[in-house]
C-alpha positions in Angstrom: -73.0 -51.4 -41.4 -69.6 -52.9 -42.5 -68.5 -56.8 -41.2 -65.9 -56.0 -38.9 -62.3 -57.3 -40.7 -61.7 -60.9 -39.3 -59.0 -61.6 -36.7 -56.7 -64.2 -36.3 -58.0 -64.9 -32.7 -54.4 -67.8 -32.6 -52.2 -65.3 -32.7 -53.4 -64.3 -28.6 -49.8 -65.0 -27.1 -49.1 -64.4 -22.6 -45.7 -62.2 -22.3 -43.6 -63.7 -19.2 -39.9 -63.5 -19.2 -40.0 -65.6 -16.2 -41.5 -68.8 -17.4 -39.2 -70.8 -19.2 -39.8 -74.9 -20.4 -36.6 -76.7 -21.3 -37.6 -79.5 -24.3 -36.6 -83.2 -24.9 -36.8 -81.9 -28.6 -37.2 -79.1 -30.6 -40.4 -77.9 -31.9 -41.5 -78.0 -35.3 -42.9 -74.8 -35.7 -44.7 -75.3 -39.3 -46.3 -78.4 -37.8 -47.7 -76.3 -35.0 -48.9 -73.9 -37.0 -51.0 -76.5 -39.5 -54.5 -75.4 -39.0 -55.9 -79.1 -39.8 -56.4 -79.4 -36.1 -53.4 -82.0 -35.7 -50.9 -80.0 -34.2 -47.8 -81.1 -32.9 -47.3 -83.4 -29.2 -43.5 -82.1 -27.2 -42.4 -83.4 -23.7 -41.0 -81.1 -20.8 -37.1 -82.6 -20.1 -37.2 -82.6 -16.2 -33.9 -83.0 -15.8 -33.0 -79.6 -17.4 -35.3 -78.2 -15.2 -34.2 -75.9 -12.1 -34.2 -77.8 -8.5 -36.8 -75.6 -7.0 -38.9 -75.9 -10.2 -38.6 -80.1 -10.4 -42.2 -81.2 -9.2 -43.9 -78.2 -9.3 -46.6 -76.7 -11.6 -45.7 -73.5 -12.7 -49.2 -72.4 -13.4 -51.3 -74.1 -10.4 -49.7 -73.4 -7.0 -51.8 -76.1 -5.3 -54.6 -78.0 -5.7 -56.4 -75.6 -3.4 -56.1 -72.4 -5.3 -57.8 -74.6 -8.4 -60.5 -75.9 -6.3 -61.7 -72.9 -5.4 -61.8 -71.5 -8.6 -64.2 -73.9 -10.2 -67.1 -72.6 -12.1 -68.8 -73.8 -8.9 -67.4 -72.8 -6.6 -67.5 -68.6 -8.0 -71.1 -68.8 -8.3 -71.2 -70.0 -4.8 -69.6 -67.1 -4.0 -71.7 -64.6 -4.7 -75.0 -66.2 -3.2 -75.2 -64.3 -0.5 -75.8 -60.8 -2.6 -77.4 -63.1 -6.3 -79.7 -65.4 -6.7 -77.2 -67.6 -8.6 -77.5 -70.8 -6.5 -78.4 -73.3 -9.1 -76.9 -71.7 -12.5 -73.8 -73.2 -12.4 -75.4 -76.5 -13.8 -77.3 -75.1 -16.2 -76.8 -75.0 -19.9 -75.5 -71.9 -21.7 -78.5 -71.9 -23.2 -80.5 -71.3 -20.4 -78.2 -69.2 -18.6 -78.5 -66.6 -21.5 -81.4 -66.2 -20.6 -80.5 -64.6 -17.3 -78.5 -62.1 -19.3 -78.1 -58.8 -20.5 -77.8 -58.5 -24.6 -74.1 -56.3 -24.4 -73.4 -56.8 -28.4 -77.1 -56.0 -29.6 -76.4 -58.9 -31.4 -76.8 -61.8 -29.1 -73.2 -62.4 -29.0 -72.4 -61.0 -25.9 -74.4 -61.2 -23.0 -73.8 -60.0 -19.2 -74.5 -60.6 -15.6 -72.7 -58.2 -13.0 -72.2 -60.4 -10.2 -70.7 -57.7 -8.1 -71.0 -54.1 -8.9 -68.3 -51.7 -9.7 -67.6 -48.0 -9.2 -67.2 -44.7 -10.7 -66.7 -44.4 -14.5 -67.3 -46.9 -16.9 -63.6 -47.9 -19.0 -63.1 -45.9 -21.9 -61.8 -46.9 -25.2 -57.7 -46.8 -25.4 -57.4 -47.4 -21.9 -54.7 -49.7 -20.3 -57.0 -52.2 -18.3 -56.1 -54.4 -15.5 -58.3 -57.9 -15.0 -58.4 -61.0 -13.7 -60.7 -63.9 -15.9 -61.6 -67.5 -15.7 -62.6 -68.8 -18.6 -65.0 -71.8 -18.9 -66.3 -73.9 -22.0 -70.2 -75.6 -21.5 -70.7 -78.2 -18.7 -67.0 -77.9 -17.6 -66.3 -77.0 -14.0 -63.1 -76.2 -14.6 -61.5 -73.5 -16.1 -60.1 -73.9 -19.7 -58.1 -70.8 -19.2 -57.7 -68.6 -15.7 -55.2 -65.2 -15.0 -56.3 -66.4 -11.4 -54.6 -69.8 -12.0 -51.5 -68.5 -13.2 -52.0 -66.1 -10.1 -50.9 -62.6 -12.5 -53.4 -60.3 -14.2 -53.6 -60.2 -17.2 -52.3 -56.5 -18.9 -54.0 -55.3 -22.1 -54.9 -52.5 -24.2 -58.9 -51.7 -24.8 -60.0 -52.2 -28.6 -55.9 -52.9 -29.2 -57.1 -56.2 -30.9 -55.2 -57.9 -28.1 -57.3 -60.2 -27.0 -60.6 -61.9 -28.2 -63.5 -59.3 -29.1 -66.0 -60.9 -26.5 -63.6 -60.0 -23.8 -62.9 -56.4 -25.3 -66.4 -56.0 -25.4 -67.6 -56.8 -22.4 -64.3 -55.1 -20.6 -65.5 -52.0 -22.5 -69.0 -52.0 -20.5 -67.2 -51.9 -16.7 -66.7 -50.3 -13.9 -63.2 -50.4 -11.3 -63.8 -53.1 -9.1 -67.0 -54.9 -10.9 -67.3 -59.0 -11.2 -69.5 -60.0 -13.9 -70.2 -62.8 -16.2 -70.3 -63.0 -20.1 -71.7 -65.4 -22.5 -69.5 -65.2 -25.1 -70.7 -66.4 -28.7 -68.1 -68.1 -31.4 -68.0 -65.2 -33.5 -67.0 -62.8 -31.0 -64.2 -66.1 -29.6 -62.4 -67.9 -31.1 -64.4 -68.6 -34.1 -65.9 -71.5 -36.6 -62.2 -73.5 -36.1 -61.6 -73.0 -32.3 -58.3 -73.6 -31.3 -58.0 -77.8 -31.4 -57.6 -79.4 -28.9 -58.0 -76.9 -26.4 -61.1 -74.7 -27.6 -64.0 -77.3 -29.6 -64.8 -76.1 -32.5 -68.0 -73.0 -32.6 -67.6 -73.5 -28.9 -69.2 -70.2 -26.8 -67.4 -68.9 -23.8 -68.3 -68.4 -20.5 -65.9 -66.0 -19.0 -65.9 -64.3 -15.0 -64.2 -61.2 -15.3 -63.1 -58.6 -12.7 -61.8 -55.4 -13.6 -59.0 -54.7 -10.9 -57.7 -51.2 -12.5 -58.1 -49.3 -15.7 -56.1 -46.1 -16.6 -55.0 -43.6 -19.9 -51.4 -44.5 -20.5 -51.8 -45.3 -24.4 -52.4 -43.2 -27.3 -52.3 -44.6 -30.7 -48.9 -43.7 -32.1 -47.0 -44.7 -35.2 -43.3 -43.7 -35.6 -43.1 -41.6 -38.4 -41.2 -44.2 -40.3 -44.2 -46.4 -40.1 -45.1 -48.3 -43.5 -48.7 -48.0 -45.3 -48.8 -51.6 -44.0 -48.2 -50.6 -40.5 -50.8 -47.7 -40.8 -53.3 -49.9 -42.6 -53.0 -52.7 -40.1 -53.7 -50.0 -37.1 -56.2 -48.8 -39.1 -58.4 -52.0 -39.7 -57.7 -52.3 -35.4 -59.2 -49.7 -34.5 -61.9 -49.4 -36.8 -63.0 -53.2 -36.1 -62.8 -52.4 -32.4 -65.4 -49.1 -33.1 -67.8 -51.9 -34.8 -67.8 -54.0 -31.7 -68.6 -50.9 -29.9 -71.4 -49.9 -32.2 -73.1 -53.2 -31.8 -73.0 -52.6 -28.1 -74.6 -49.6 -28.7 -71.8 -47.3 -27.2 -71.9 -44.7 -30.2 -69.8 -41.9 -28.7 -67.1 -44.1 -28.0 -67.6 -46.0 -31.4 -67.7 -42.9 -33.4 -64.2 -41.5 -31.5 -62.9 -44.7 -32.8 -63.6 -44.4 -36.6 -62.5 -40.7 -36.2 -59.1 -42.1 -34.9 -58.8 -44.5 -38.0 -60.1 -41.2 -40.1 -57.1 -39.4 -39.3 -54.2 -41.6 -39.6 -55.9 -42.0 -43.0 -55.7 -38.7 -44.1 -51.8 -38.5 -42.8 -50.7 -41.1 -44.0 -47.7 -41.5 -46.7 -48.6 -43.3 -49.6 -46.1 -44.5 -52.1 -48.5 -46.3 -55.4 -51.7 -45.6 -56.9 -51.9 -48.9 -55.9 -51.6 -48.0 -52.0 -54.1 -44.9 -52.6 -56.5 -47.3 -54.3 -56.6 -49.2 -50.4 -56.5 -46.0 -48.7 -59.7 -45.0 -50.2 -61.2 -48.4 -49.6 -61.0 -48.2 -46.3 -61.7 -44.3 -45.6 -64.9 -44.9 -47.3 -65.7 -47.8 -44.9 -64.8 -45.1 -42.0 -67.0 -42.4 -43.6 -69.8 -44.5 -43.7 -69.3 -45.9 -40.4 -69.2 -41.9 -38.8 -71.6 -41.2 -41.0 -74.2 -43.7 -39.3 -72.8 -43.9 -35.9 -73.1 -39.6 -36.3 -77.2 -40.5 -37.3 -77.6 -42.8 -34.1 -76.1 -40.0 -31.9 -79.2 -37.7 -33.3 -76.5 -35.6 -35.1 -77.9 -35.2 -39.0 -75.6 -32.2 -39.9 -72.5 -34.5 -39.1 -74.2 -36.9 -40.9 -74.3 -35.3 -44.2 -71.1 -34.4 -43.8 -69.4 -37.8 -43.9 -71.8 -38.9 -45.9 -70.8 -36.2 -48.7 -66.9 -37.6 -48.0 -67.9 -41.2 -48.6 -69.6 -39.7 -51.9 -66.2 -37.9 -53.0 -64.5 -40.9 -52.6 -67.3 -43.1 -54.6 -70.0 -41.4 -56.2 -71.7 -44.8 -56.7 -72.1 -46.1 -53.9 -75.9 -46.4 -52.9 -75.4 -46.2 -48.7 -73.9 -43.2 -48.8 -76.6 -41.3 -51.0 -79.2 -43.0 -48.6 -77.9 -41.8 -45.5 -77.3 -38.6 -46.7 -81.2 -38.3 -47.5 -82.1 -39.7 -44.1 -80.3 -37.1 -42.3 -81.9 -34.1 -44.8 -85.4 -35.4 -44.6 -84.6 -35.2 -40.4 -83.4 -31.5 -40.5 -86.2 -30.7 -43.1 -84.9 -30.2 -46.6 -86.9 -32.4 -48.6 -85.7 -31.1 -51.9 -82.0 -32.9 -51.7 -83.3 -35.6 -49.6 -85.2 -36.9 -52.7 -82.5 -36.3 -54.8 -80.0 -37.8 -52.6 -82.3 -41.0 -52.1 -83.9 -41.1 -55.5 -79.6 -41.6 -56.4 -79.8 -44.1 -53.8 -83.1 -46.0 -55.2 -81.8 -45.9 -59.0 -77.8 -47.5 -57.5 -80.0 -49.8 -55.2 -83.5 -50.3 -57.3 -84.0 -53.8 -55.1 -83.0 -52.1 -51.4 -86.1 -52.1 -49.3 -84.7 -49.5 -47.1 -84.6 -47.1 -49.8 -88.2 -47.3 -50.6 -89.4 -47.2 -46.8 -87.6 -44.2 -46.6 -89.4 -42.6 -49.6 -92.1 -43.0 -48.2 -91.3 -41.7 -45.1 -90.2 -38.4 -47.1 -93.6 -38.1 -48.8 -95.2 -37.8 -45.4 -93.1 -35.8 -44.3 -93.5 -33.5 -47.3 -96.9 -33.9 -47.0 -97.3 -32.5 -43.0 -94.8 -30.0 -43.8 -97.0 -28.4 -46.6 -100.0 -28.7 -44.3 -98.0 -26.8 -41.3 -97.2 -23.8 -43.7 -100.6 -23.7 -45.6 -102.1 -23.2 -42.1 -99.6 -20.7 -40.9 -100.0 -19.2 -44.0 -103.7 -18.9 -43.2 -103.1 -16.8 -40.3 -100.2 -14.9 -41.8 -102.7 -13.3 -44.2 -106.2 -13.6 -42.7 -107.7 -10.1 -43.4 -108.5 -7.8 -40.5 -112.1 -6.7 -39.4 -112.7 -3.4 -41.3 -114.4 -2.1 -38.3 -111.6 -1.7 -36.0 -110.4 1.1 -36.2 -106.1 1.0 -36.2 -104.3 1.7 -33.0 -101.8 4.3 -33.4 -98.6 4.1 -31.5 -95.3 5.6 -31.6 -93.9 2.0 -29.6 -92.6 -0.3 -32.0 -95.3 -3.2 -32.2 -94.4 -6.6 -31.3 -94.8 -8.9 -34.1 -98.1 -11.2 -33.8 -97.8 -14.8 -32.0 -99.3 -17.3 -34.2 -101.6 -19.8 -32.5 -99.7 -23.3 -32.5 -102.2 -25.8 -34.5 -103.7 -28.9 -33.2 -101.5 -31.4 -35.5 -98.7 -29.3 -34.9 -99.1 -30.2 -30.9 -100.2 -33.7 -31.8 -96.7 -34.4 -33.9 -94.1 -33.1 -31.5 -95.9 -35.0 -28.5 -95.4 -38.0 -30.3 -92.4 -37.6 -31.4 -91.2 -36.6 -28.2 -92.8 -39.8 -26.4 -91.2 -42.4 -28.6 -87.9 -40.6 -28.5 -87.7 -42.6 -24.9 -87.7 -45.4 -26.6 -85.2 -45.0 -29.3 -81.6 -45.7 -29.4 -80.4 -42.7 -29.6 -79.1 -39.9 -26.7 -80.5 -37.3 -28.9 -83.2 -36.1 -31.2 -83.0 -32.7 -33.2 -85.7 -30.8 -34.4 -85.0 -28.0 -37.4 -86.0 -24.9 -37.1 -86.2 -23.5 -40.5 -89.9 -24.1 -40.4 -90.6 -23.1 -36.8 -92.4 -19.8 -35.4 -91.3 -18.6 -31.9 -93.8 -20.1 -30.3 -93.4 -23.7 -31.6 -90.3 -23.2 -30.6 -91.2 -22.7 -27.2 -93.4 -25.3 -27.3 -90.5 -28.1 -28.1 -88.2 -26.9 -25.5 -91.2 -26.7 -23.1 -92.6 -29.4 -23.5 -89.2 -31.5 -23.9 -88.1 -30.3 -20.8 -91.7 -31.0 -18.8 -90.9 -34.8 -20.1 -87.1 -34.6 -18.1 -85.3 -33.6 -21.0 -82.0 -31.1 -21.7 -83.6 -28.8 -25.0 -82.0 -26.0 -26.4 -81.8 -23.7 -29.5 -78.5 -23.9 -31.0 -77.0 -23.1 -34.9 -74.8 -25.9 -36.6 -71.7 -25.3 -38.5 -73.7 -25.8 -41.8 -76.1 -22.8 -41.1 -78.8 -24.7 -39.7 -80.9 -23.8 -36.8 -81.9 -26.7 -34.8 -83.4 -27.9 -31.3 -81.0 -30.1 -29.6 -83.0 -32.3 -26.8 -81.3 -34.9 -25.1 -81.6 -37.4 -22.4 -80.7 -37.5 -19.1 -77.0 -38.6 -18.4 -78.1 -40.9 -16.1 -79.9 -42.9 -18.8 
């Protein structure tokens, strides 16, 4: 998987027409933006300042309203539905552990304090929340939409606000309270933001999703630059690699198709503009390519694979993936051929030799299904028995389904609870009816959805899925 492109987490700026500051002097704007951590001091010139402002804190409307929204005082709050009573004095170490892994990487964690309803956000929606945000054994807020008494307006996976908030916004529900353990790398950073955020400093932010609706779509004028394209690009495809490490892959894999076709329309000028077009598309074909193996979908997974392999021929991820996705729908042949490519680009990759190994077996119980069905295809008939005649057309004969045969799909089908993915597919271009029957069967005996279907790419396969609900 591909490091998502870093942002400039700084650059986070609160639109209000209506606040306005008057200074004693003016701000030097390169001395603010120095990143040695010295930054520049101003002072507020209160006698510039309107007569009904003059005294008053524009952010905190009284010392009430910021009492009450102490990290304290919120996990009070809830006591009577959580057992939080206790965990607002404990370490964010130990509070982790009283969370739910969001990221799959440790970097987001969650605690719904108070459920939502309905769906859960999608990506590109305009979200409405309100957040405190805290910083380790402070019981004040560093940061608070509550404070400033206005929710805060932004666009899902829009880059507009830190990843750990897009993130754990992208896993809610109208109306839910939760807290999230926000690591540095999905904050603000290595740096922070001196003096306000420490440096590597994790997050502790309380989070209620008021409203969420679909009023954006991506759009670029038609005058847009490659900059302007390339820029929305990187956006939207960093936002699918937050989603992927959550483990949302539909909505990851709708992402990197978004950033796949504002590739392929966009304008480009230079060979040298072409030569960063195909940087990145080859990034995003990888990306669909994998999030398309997750989903349990190896046709679409040879497919992107095979783009990523037009654009470089040499690169070793591609070829493997493509060999991972054959050896699941059964054409062992090109699967060793694509990873063989792989292993001789990568010699050192241990992936690539786990998986050749897996392919041998595979081969292996393959040739052992069709020498015993082979067996019984051909087993001569007992010369005593005399031939039926009939003028009905015979039914073909049903093969007796073997022991191993039974054996393997049980199996596979058990651990497939287990697995990351929604769903598995079994090709059927070794299958009698029967074993058919016998996947869907049993698939569906284990609370399953199975079905026969036929891909674009010719092949026959057996879709089974989970449940929604899981």
């Amino acid at each position: 998987m591909d490091d998502p492109e870093n942002l400039d987490f700084a650059e986070m700026t609160i639109k209000d027409d209506k606040l306005h500051i008057p200074l004693k002097e003016c701000v030097d704007l390169e001395e603010l933006r120095r990143t040695d951590g010295k930054g520049c001091e101003f002072e507020i010139d209160e006698d510039q300042l309107p007569q009904s402002n003059q005294g008053q804190n524009n952010f905190f409307d009284n010392e009430d309203l910021f009492k009450n929204l102490t990290r304290t005082s919120l996990m009070r709050a809830e006591d009577d539905e959580n057992e939080t009573s206790g965990d607002e004095d404990l370490p964010f170490e130990k509070l982790a552990l009283k969370m739910e892994d969001i990221s799959g990487d440790g970097g987001v964690r969650k605690k719904i304090i108070r459920h939502g309803s309905g769906e859960v956000v999608s990506t590109n929606n305009s979200v409405k929340v309100h957040y405190n945000g805290f910083l380790e054994y402070s019981d004040e807020p560093y940061d608070s939409s509550r404070l400033r008494n206005r929710p805060q307006h932004f666009r899902l996976g829009n880059g507009e606000v830190i990843p750990g908030m897009d993130v754990a916004v992208s896993t809610m529900r109208k109306g839910e309270l939760s807290q999230f353990l926000v690591s540095p790398e999905y904050a603000f950073g290595e740096k922070g933001v001196p003096p306000r955020i420490p440096q590597e400093a994790t997050i502790l932010f309380e989070i209620e999703l008021i409203h969420f609706s679909e009023d954006f779509d991506d759009h670029l004028d038609k005058e847009a630059t490659f900059k302007e394209v390339l820029s929305l690009v990187n956006c939207i495809r960093q936002n699918g690699n937050y989603l992927f490490k959550a483990k949302i892959f539909p909505k990851a894999f709708s992402r990197y198709q978004k950033a796949h076709r504002l590739l392929e329309d966009v304008h480009l000028q230079n060979d040298d503009e072409e030569k960063e077009m195909k940087a990145v598309m080859l990034k995003v074909c990888l990306n669909m390519s994998l999030c398309s193996f997750k989903m349990g979908n190896p046709p679409r997974t040879v497919t992107f694979a095979n783009k990523a392999i037009a654009i470089d021929n040499k690169n070793a991820k591609a070829h493997f993936r493509k060999g991972q996705a054959l050896i699941t729908l059964g054409d062992f042949k090109r699967a060793r051929v694509s990873l063989k490519t792989a292993q001789r680009l990568a010699p050192n990759d241990a992936s690539v030799i786990r998986e050749l190994h897996k392919l041998e077996k595979a081969s292996e119980r393959f040739k052992c299904l069709e020498k015993d069905m082979c067996e019984r295809m051909f087993r001569p008939k007992d010369s005593k028995e005399a031939p039926k005649k009939s003028t009905a057309r015979e039914e073909p004969k049903e093969f007796k389904i073997s022991n191993d045969f039974e054996e393997q799909i049980m199996k596979g089908l058990t651990e497939f609870k287990a697995e990351e993915s929604t769903q598995k597919v079994f090709p059927c271009s070794t299958l009698n009816k029967n074993e058919k029957e016998f996947i869907v069967k049993n698939a569906e005996s284990l609370g399953y959805r199975a079905r026969v279907a036929e891909e674009t790419t010719g092949y026959e396969v057996i879709k089974v899925n989970k449940p929604l609900d899981e």
